[in-house]
C-alpha positions as CSV (number, residue, x, y, z in Angstrom):
1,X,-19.2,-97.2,-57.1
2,X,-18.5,-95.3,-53.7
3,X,-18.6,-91.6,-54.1
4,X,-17.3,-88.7,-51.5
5,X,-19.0,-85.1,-52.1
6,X,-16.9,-82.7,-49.9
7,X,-19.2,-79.5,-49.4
8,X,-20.2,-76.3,-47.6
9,X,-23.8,-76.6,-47.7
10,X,-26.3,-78.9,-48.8
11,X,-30.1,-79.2,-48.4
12,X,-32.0,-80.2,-46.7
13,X,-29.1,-79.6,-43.5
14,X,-28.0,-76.1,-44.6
15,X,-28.9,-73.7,-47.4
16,X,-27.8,-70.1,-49.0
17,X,-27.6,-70.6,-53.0
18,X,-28.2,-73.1,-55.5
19,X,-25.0,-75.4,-54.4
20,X,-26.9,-76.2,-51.6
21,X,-29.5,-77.8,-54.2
22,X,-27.1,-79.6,-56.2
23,X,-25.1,-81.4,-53.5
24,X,-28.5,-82.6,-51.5
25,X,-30.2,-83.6,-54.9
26,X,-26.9,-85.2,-56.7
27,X,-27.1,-88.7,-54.3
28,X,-30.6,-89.8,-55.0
29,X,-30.1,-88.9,-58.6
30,X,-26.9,-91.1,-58.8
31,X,-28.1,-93.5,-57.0
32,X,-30.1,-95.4,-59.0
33,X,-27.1,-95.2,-61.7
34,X,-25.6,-97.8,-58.8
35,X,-23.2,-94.8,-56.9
36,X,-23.1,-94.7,-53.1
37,X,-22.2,-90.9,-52.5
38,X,-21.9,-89.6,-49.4
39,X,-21.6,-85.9,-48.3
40,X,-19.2,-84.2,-46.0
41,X,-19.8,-81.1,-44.4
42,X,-19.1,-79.1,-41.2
43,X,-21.1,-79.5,-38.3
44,X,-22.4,-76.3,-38.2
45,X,-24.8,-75.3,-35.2
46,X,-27.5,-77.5,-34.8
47,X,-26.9,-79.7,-37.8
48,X,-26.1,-83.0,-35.5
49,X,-29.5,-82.9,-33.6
50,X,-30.7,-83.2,-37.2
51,X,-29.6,-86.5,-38.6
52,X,-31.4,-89.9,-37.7
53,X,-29.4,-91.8,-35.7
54,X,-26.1,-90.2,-35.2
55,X,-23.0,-92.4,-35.0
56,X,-19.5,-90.8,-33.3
57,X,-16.4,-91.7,-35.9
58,X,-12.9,-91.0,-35.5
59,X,-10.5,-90.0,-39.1
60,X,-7.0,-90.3,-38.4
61,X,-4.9,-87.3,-39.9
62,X,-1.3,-88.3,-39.3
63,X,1.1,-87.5,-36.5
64,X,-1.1,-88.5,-34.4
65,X,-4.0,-86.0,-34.8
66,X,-7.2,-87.0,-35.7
67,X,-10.5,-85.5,-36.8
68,X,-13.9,-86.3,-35.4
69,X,-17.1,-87.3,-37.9
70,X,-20.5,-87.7,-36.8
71,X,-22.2,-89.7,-39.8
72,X,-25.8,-90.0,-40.2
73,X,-29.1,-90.1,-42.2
74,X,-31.1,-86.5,-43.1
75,X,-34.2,-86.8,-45.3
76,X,-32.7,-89.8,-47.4
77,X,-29.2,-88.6,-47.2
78,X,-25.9,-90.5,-45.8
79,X,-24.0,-87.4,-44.0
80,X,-20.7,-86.8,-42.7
81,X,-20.4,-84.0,-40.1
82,X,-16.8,-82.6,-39.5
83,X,-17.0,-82.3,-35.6
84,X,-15.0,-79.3,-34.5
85,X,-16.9,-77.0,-32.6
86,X,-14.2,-74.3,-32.4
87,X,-14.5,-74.1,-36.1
88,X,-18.2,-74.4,-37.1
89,X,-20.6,-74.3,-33.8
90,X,-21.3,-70.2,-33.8
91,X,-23.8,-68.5,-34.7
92,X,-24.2,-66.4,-37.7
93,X,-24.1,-68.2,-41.1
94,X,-21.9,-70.5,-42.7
95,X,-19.5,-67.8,-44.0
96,X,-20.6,-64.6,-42.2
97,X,-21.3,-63.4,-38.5
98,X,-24.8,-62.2,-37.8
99,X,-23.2,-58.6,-38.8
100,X,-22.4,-60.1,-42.4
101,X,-19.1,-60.2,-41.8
102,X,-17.1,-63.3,-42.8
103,X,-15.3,-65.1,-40.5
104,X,-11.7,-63.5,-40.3
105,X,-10.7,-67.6,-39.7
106,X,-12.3,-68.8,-43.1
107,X,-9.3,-70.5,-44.4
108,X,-8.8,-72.6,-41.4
109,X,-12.7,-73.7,-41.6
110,X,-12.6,-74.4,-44.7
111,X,-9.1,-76.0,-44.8
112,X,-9.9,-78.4,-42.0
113,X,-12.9,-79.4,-44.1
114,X,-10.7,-79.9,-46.8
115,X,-8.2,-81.9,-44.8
116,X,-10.7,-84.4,-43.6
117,X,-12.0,-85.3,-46.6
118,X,-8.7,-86.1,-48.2
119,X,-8.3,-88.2,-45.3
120,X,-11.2,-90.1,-45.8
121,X,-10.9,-90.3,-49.5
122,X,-7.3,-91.9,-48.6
123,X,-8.3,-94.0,-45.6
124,X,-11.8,-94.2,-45.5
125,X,-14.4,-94.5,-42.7
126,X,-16.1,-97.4,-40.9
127,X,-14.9,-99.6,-43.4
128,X,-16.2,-97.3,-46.3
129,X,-14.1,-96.1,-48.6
130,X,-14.8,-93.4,-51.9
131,X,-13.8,-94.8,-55.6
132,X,-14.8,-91.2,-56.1
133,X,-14.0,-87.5,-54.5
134,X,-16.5,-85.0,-55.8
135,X,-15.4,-81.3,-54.5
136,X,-17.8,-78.6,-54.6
137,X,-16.1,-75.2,-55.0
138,X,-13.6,-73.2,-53.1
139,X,-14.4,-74.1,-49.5
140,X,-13.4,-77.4,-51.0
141,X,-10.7,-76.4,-53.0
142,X,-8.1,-78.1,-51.1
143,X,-9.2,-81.5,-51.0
144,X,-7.1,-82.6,-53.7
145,X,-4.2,-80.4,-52.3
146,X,-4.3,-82.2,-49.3
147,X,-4.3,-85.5,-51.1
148,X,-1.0,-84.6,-53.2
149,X,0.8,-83.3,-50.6
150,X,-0.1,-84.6,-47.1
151,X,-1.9,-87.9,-47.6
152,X,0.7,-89.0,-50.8
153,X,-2.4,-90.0,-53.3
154,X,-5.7,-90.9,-53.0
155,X,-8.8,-91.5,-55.2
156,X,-9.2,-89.1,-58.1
157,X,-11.0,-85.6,-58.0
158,X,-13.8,-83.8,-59.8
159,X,-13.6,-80.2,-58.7
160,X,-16.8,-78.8,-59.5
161,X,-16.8,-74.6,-60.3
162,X,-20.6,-74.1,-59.7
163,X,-19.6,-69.8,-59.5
164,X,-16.5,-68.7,-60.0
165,X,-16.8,-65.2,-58.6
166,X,-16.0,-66.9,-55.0
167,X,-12.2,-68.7,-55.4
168,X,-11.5,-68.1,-51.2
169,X,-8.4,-66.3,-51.6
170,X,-5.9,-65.8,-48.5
171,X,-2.4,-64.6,-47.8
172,X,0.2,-66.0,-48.5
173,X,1.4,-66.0,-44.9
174,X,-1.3,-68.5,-44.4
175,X,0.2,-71.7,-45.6
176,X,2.2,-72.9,-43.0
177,X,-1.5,-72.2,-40.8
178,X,-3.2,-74.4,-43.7
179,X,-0.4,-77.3,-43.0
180,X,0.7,-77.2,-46.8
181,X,4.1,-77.7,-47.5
182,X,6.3,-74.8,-49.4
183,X,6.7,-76.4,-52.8
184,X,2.1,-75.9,-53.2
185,X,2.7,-72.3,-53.2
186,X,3.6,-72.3,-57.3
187,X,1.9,-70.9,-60.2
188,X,1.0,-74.7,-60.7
189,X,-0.2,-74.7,-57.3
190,X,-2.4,-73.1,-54.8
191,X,-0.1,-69.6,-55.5
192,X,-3.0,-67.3,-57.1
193,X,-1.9,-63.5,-57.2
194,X,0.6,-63.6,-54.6
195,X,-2.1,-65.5,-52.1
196,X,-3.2,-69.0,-51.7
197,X,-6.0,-69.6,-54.1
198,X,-8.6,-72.4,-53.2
199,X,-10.2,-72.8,-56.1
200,X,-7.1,-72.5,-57.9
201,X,-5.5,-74.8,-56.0
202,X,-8.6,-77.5,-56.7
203,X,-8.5,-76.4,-60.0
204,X,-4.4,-77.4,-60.3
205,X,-4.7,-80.6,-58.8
206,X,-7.8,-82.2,-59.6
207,X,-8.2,-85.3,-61.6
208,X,-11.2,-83.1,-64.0
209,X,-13.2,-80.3,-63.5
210,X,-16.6,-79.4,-64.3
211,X,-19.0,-76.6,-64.1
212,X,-22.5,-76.3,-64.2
213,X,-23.6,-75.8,-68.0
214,X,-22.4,-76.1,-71.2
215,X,-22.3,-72.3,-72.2
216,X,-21.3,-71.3,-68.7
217,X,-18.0,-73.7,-69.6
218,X,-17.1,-71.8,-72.3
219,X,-17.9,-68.8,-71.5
220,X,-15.2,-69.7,-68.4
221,X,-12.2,-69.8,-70.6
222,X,-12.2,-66.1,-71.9
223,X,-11.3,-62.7,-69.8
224,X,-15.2,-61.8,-69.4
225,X,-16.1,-64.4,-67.2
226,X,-13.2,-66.6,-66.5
227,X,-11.7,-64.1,-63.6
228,X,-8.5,-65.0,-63.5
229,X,-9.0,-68.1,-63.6
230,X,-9.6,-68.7,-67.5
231,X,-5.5,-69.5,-68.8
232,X,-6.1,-71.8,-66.6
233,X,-9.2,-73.7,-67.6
234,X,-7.7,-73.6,-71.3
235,X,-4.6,-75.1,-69.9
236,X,-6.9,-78.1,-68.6
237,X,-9.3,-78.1,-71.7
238,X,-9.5,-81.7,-72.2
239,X,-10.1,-81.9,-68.6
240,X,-12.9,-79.6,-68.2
241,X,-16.7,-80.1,-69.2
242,X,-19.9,-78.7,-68.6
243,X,-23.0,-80.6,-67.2
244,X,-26.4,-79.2,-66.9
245,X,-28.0,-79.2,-63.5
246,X,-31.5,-80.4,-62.6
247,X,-33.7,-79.9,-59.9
248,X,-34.9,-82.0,-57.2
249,X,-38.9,-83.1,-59.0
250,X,-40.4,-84.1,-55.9
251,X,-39.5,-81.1,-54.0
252,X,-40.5,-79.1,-56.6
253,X,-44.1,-80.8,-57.8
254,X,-46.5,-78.4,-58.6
255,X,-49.5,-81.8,-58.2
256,X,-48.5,-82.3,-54.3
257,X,-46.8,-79.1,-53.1
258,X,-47.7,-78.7,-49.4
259,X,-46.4,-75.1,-49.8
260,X,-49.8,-74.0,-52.3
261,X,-52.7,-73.1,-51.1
262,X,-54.2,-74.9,-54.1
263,X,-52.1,-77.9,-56.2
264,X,-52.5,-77.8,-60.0
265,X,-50.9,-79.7,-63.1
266,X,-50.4,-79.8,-66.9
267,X,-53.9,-81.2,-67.5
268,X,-55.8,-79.2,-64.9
269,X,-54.6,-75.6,-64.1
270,X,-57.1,-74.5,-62.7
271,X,-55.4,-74.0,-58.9
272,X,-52.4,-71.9,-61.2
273,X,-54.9,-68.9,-60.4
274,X,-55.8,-69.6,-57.5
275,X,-52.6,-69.8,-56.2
276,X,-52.0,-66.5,-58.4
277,X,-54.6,-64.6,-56.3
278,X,-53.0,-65.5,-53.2
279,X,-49.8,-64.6,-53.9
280,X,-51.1,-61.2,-54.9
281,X,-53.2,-61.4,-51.4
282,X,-49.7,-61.9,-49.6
283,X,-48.3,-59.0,-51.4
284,X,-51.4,-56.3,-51.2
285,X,-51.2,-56.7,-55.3
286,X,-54.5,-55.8,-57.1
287,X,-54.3,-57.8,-60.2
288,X,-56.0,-57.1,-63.7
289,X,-56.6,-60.1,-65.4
290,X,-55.3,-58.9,-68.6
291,X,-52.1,-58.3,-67.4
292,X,-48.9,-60.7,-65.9
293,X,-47.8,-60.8,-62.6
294,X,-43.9,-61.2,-62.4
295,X,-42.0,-62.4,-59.6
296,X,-38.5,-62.5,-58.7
297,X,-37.4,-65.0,-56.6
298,X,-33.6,-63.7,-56.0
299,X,-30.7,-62.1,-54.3
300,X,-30.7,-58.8,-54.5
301,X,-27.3,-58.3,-56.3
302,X,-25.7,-56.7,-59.4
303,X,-24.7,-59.9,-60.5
304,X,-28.9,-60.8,-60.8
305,X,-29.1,-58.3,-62.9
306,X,-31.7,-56.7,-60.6
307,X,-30.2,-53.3,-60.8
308,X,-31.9,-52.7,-64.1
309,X,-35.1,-53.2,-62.5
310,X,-35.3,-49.8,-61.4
311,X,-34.7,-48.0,-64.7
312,X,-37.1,-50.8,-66.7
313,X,-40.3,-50.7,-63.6
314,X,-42.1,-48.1,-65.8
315,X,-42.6,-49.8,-68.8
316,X,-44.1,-53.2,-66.2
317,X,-46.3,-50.6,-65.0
318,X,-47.5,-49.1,-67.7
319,X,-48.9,-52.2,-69.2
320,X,-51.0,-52.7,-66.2
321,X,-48.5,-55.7,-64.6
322,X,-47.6,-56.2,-60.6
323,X,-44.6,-57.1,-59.2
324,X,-43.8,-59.5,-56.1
325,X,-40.2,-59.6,-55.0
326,X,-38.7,-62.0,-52.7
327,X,-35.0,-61.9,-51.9
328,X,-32.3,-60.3,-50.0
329,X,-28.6,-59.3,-50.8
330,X,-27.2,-55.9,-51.1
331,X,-28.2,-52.5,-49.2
332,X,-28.9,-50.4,-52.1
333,X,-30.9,-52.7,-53.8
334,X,-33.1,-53.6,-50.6
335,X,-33.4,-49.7,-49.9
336,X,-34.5,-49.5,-53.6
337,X,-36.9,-52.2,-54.5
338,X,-38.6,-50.8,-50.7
339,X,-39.1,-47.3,-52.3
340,X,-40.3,-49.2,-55.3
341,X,-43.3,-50.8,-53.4
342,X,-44.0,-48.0,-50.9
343,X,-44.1,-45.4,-54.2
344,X,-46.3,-47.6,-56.0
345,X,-49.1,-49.7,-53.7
346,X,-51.1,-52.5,-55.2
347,X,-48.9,-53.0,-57.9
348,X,-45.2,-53.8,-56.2
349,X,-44.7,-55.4,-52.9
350,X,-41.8,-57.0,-51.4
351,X,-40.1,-59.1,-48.6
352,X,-36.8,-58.6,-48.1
353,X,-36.3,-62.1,-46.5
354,X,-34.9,-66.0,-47.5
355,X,-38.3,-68.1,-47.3
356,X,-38.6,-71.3,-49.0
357,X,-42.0,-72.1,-48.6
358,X,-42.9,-68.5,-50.0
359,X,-40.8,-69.3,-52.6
360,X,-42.7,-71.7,-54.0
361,X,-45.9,-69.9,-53.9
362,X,-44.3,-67.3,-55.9
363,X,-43.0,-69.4,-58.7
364,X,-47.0,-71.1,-58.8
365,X,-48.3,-67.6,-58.6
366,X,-46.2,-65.8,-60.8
367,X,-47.2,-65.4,-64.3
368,X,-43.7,-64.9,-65.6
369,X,-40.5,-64.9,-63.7
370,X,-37.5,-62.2,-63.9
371,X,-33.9,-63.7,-63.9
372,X,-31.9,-60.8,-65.5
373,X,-28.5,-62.2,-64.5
374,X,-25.4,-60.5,-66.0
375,X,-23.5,-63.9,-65.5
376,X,-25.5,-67.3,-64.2
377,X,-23.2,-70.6,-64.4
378,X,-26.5,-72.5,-64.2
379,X,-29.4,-71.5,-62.5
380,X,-32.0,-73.1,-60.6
381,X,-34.7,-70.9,-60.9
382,X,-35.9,-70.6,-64.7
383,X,-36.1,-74.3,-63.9
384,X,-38.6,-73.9,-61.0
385,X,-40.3,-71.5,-63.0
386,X,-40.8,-73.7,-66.0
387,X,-41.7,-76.7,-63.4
388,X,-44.6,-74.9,-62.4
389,X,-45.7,-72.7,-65.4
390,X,-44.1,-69.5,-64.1
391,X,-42.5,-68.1,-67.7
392,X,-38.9,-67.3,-67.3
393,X,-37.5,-63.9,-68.6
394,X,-33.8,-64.3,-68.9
395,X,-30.6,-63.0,-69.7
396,X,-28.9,-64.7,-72.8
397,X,-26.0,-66.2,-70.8
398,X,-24.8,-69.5,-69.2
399,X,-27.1,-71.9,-68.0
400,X,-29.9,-69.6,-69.1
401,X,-29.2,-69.8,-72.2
402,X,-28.8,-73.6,-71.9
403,X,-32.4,-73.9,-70.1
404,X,-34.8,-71.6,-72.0
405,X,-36.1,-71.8,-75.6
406,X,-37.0,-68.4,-76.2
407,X,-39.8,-66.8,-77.7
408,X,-38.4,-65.5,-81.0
409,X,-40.2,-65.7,-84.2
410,X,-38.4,-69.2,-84.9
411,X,-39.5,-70.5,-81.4
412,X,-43.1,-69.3,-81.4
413,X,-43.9,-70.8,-85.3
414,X,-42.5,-74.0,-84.0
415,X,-44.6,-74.4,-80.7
416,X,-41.5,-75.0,-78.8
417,X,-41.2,-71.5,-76.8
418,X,-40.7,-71.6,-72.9
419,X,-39.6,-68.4,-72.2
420,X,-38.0,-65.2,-73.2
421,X,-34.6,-64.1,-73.6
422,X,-32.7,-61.0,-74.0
423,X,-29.0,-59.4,-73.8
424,X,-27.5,-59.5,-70.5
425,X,-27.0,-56.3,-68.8
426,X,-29.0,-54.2,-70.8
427,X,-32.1,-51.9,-69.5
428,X,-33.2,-51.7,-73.0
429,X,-32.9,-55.0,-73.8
430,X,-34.7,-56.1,-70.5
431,X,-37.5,-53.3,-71.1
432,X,-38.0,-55.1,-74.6
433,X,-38.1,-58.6,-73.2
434,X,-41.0,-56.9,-70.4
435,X,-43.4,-55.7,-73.3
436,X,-42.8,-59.3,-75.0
437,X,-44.0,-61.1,-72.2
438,X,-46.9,-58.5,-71.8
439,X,-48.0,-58.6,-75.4
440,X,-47.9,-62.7,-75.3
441,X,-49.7,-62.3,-72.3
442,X,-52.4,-60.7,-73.8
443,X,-53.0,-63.5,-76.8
444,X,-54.2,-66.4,-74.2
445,X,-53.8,-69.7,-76.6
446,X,-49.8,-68.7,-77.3
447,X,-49.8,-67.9,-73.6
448,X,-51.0,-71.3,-72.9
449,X,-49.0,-73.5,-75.1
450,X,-45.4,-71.7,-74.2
451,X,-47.0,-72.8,-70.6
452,X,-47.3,-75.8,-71.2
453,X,-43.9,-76.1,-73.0
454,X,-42.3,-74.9,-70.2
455,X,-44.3,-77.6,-67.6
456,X,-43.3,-80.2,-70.0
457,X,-39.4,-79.5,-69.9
458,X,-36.7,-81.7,-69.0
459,X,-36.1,-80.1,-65.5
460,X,-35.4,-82.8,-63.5
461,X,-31.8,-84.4,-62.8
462,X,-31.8,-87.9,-65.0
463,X,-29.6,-86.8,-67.8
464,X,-27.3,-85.1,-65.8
465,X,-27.2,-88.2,-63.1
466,X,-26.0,-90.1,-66.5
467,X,-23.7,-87.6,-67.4
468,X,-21.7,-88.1,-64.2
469,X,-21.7,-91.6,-63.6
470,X,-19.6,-91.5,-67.2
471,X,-17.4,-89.3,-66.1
472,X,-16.5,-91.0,-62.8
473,X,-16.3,-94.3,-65.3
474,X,-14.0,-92.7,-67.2
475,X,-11.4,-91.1,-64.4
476,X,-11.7,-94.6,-63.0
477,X,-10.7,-96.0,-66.1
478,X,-7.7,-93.2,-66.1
479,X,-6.3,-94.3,-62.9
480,X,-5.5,-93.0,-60.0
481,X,-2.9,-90.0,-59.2
């Protein structure tokens, strides 16, 4: 089975969220289940140098235009770079200038990324062609557009909503600009509050949708976190399903992690502390060894629930805890968790930066790790944190909830416990969950065994890899639009 994944991102070629994670670690997990999948992108700045022995492609559009693809290998990877300089070679991010401003051309960057794909997925490329199109949120929202209205049919679609707070939503003066014929723009079409929708127009048209957990799927078709969107997802219930992500086990091995200053594993955890006084070290943390350190490994955003933390970093002191932050996101909250650490020394310190390889120190160093989201479709995180025994504190919602056996009463006399949970958006209810950790903390054999729990979790991406390969079986089996 042949595969197409049209994307925005994907590691290890471009990064800013957890899609990124999914769409890099999605074709070696399939793989072995017998799928070729191949990934799509735009050729951002610098991303062609990258791949191992770039090859020049032509994908004809129609009317005589055509698109240029530069396919390649990257770190295991078969990669298809949409070649349009005017579009993607700038500096800046994928989305945003260097000022974090997005790009007032967005729709056309993401629409010609769109556009090509559906021309693949019709014609193929090289003498490959998908069984399969796999569409990762709204930048590709209007693959399966394309394919209904411009290329006349193609292979089926999985439109994958891994968060549906960003649907790419432009005005409806735009079509004609997106190449899209008249009759797309109905309330069974790309039309989405008087603009052209993206996701909603991938959520209209493809084949099946999925999101990224089981909980964060149903809590998608109510007003609370649905966002519009959620009449809409009922409509195409038997259509829609949740699949649990993984995480990429060999990138994130706690045995042979060239990012720690000291490797450790179930059976010898002895470099855990180590790794735990270094950490502390990079901060300017003094430690007590009664006492956790949390970490938070995070945007900086309302949506993270980190907020709260400003309200709840009392009670953390108070039991003699530190805290290590690493993450970025909104003003406020940088200006904030700043006066944090420069009000208390020693015990809070933060960099207000993206760093994966300090990222992983934190999750081997950290004792417990915060994850307070108000909404998470999945999260990769709490499954880092359990990967290397970092203890995840999270909010009882989507893919947390999913992910985490918490340490209630039921969970603790049963020996199963990996974490702790509490109510989402809550100061209280995170305050609580603070003093839990602490007091479990403080009784070293429960500490241990939730630990161990937690290293000894399905994490990885095997049943999810399954879960997939059935459902492209099964559109297979449903035919083609």
């Amino acid at each position: 089975m042949k595969a197409l994944a049209v994307a925005s991102e994907c590691v290890p070629l471009i990064k800013t969220g957890g899609l990124a994670d999914v769409v890099g670690a999605l074709p070696g997990a399939l793989a072995p289940f017998g799928v070729d999948m191949r990934v799509l992108l735009p050729a951002y700045s610098g991303l062609a140098a990258r791949l191992r022995e770039p090859r020049p492609a032509t994908v004809p559009l129609g009317d005589g235009a055509e698109a240029q693809v530069i396919a390649g290998d990257c770190g295991g990877l078969s990669v298809l770079l949409v070649d349009a300089p005017a579009l993607y070679d700038r500096p800046g991010g994928p989305y945003q200038n260097a000022a974090g401003q997005d790009w007032p051309d967005n729709d056309l960057r993401y629409a010609y990324l769109a556009r090509v794909g559906a021309a693949i997925a019709r014609r193929g490329l090289g003498g490959w062609r998908p069984d399969i199109v796999h569409a990762h949120d709204w930048q590709a929202g209007l693959t399966p557009v394309y394919l209904r209205h411009v290329e006349g049919g193609g292979p089926p679609v999985l439109m994958t909503i891994h968060n549906i707070a960003f649907q790419g939503v432009f005005p409806a003066d735009r079509l004609a600009a997106l190449g899209l014929p008249a009759e797309a723009m109905r309330t069974d079409g790309v039309e989405y509050w008087g603009g052209v929708g993206f996701l909603k127009g991938g959520l209209a048209y493809a084949d099946r949708i999925s999101t990224v957990s089981p909980t964060y799927a149903r809590e998608l078709t109510g007003p609370e976190f649905g966002m519009g969107l959620e009449g809409l997802l009922r409509h195409r219930g038997e259509d829609f399903c949740g699949i649990l992500n993984g995480i990429d086990l060999a990138a994130w091995n706690p045995a042979d992690d060239p990012a720690l200053p000291a490797r450790y594993a179930p059976d010898d955890m002895a470099g855990k502390a180590v790794n735990r006084e270094a950490l502390a070290a990079r901060f300017g943390l003094t430690l007590r060894a009664d006492a956790p350190l949390f970490v938070i490994v995070s945007r900086l955003t309302q949506q993270k629930g980190l907020d709260l933390l400003p309200a709840v970093l009392p009670a953390l002191l108070e039991r003699g805890a530190c805290l290590a932050v690493l993450g970025a996101g909104e003003p406020a909250l940088e200006r904030q968790f700043a006066g944090a650490a420069a009000a208390h020394p020693g015990r809070v310190g933060v960099e207000t930066a993206y760093d994966e390889p300090l990222s992983h120190l934190m999750q081997a160093g950290g004792d417990a790790i915060l994850i307070p989201s108000r909404f998470e479709p999945c999260g990769l995180t709490q499954l880092y944190g359990q990967r290397y025994g970092a203890i995840p504190v999270v909010a009882r919602t989507g893919g947390l909830a999913d992910t985490v056996v918490d340490a209630n009463v039921a969970g603790l006399r049963a020996g199963v416990a990996t974490g702790v949970m509490h109510a989402p958006g809550s100061a209280d209810a995170l305050r609580q969950a603070i003093h839990t950790v602490c007091d479990l903390f403080a009784d070293p054999p429960v500490w241990a065994r939730m630990r161990a729990n937690a290293m000894a979790a399905a994490v990885g991406w095997e049943t999810a890899a399954a879960a997939y390969k059935a459902l492209f079986a099964d559109m297979l089996a449903g035919g083609r639009r």
